[in-house]
N, C-alpha and C positions, 0 to 999 in steps of 0.2 A: 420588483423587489428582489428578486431570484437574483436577475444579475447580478446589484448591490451584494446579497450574501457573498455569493461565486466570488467578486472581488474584495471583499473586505478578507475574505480566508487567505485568499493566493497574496495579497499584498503582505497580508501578517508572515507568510511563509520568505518570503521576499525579504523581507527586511528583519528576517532572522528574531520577531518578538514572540515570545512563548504564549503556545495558543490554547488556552485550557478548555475540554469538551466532556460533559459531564451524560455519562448514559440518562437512557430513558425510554420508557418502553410504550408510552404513551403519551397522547398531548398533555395532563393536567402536569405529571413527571417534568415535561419537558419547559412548561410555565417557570414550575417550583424554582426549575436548575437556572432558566434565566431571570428568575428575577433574585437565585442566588445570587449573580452577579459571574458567573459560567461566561467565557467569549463563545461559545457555541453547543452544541448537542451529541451526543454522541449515539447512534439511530443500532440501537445492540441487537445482533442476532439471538445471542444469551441472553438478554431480558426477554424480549419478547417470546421467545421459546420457555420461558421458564414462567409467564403469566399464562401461559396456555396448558404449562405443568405436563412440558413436552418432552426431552432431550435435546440438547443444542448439537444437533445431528443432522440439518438439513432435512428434518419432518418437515414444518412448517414450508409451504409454497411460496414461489416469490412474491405473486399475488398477492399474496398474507400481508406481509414485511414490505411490499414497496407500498399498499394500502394505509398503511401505518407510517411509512415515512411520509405520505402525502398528507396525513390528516396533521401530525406533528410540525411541517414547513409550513402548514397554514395557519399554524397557532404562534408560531414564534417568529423574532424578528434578527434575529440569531443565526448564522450558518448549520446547517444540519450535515454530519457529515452519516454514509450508511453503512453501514456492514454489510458487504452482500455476499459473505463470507468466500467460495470458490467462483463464484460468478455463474451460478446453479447449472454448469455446464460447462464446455471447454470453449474456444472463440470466437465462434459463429454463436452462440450463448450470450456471449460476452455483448459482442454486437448490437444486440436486440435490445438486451435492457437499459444498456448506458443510458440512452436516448430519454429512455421511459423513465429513468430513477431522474432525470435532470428534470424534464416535464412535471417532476412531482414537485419539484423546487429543493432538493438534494443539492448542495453546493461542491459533494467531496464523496468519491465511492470509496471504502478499503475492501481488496482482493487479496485472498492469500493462496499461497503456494501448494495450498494442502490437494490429496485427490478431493475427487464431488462422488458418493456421499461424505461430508467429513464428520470427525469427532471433536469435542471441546476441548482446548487447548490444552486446562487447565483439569480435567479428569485425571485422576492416577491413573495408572498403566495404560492410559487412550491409544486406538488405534492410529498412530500421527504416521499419516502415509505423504510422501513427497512427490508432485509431476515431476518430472524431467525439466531441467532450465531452461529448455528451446521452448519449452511447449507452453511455459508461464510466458514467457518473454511474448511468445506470441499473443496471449491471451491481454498482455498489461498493450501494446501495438493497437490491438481490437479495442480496447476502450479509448485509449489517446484519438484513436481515428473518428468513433464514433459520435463524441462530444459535440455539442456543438457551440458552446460557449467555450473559447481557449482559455477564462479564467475558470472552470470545473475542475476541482482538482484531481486527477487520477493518483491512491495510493497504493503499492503492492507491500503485502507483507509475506515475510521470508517468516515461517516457520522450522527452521533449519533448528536452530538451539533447542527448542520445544519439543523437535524428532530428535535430539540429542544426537546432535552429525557434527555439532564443534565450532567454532569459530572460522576459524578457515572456511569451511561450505560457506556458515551465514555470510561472511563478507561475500565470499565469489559470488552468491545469488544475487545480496544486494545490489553489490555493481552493476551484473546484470539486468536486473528488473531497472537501475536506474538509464542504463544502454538501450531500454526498449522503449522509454519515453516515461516513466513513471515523476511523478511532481514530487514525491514524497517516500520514503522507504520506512513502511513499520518494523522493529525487531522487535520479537514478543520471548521472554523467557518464565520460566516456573521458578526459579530459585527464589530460595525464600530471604536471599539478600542481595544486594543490585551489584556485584560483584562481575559476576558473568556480562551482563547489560553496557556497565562502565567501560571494560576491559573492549566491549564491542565499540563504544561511542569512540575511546580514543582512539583504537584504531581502523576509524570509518575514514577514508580518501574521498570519497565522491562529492558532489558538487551539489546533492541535493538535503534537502534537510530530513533529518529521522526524526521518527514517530515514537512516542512508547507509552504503557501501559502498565503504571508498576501495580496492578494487583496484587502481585503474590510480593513484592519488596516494597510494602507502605514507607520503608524509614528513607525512604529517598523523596524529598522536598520538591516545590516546583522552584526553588531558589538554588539547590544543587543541581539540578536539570538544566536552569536555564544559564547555569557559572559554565555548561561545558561548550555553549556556542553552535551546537553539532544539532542541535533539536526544536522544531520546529511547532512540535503537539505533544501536549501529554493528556494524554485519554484516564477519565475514570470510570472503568471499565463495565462494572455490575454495580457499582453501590447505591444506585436508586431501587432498583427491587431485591436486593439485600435488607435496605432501611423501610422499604414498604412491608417485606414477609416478614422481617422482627420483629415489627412494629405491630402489626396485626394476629402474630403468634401470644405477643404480650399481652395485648388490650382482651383478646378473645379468650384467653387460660385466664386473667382476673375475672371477669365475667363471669365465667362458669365458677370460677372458687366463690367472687361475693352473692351468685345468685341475683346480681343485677346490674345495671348500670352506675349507680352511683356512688365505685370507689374510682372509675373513669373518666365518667365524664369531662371532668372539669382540666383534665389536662391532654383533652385531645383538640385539636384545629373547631372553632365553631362551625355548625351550619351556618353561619353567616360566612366566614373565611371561604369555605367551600365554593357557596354561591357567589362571592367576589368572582375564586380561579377559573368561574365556569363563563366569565367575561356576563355576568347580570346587566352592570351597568355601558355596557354597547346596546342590549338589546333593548333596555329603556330610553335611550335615545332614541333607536330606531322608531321605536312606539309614540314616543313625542314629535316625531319628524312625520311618521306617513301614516297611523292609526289615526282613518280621520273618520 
């Protein structure tokens, strides 16, 4: 089944169709988003750092996060693609986990450009530090090499605009990273209008397809994304444990105002819903097949 993901991703990239991947930071998360109708998953170092109510800082072990993308590629049928943010080390790092994030059933790694420890993109005044372009180039080389399905997609993202280094840098690293074998090129920006982003799409040259994230520019459509021909995924970055923590901020402050449950209840998912996403009816099959 792994392989199928691996190629149904790389062919959507291929033939140029907009590939939507919805975060999640857990398996039940990652049901929800496909059976929203999601073409795949988005395996967030940000969520899962933020269910653990950590900093999205490279606390969290890789262990942790490729654990979590293993239990998530066994619950979905979906391409999972993972965050493995710097690649928790530089390219002998790189080397080692590829292998292992595929084995978990991972169709698609993103690596960014940033130093290891990093800081979240999207923090005011973050410490956004940049490798050296030889030394990412190497590290995007160390995954391509490592692979062992050639339909895995390797993505590198340029944090260049988010260090606030300009257009100019972003393009020159993109080309780069795409020079070093990379499948896909992320550009990630904070502006709170897709201005910057746009300005970058039209004047991308390269020959592979970019990636984007409009968290901080929600007014930008997956219909104006897909009118510019240049892109290839549009990732929804946080908004599953966004929608879990708001969700749970509200049900839990009425509670404590009515002193109970039932100005709630009745508008939250049933314990039957629940026990659906928890796959109930597989395991009664099971039980009618071999509980003998």
């Amino acid at each position: 089944m792994g392989a199928g993901k691996n190629k149904g991703l790389k062919q959507a990239l291929a033939e140029r169709r907009l590939f939507t991947a919805m975060a999640a930071h857990n398996p039940l998360a990652a049901k929800i988003a496909q059976e929203a109708g999601f073409d795949g998953i988005w395996g967030s170092g940000f969520e899962l750092s933020a269910s653990y109510a950590v900093p999205d800082a490279n606390i969290l072990s890789m262990g942790t996060h490729l654990e979590m993308m293993r239990a998530i590629a066994a619950t979905v049928s979906v391409p999972l693609i993972a965050d493995i943010d710097t690649g928790f080390g530089n390219a002998v790092n790189v080397s080692y986990i590829i292998p292992q994030y595929e084995a978990a059933g991972v169709s698609a790694v993103v690596m960014e450009d940033k130093t290891f420890p990093k800081d979240t993109s999207l923090r005011a005044d973050g410490r956004q530090e940049l490798v050296r372009v030889e030394e990412f180039q190497g590290k995007v080389e160390a995954a391509v090499q490592a692979r062992q399905d050639a339909d895995f997609v390797v993505i590198a993202r340029t944090e260049a605009l988010i260090a606030g280094l300009g257009q100019e840098q972003a393009l020159r690293r993109a080309l780069a990273y795409e020079e070093a074998g990379a499948d896909a090129v992320l550009i990630h920006s904070k502006q709170k209008t897709p201005d910057e982003i746009l300005a970058f799409v039209a004047a991308w040259k390269g020959r592979v397809p970019l990636v984007l994230v409009p968290t901080a520019y929600p007014q930008l459509t997956e219909a104006d994304i897909a009118a510019t021909g240049k892109v290839g995924i549009v990732i929804y970055g946080n908004h599953a444990i966004r929608a879990a923590a708001g969700a749970m901020r509200s049900v839990f402050a009425q509670i404590r105002r009515d002193g109970g449950i039932q100005g709630v209840d009745a508008s939250l998912p049933s314990v039957s819903d629940i026990i659906g996403w928890q796959g109930d009816m597989r395991m009664r099959d099971i039980e009618r097949l071999f509980l003998r």
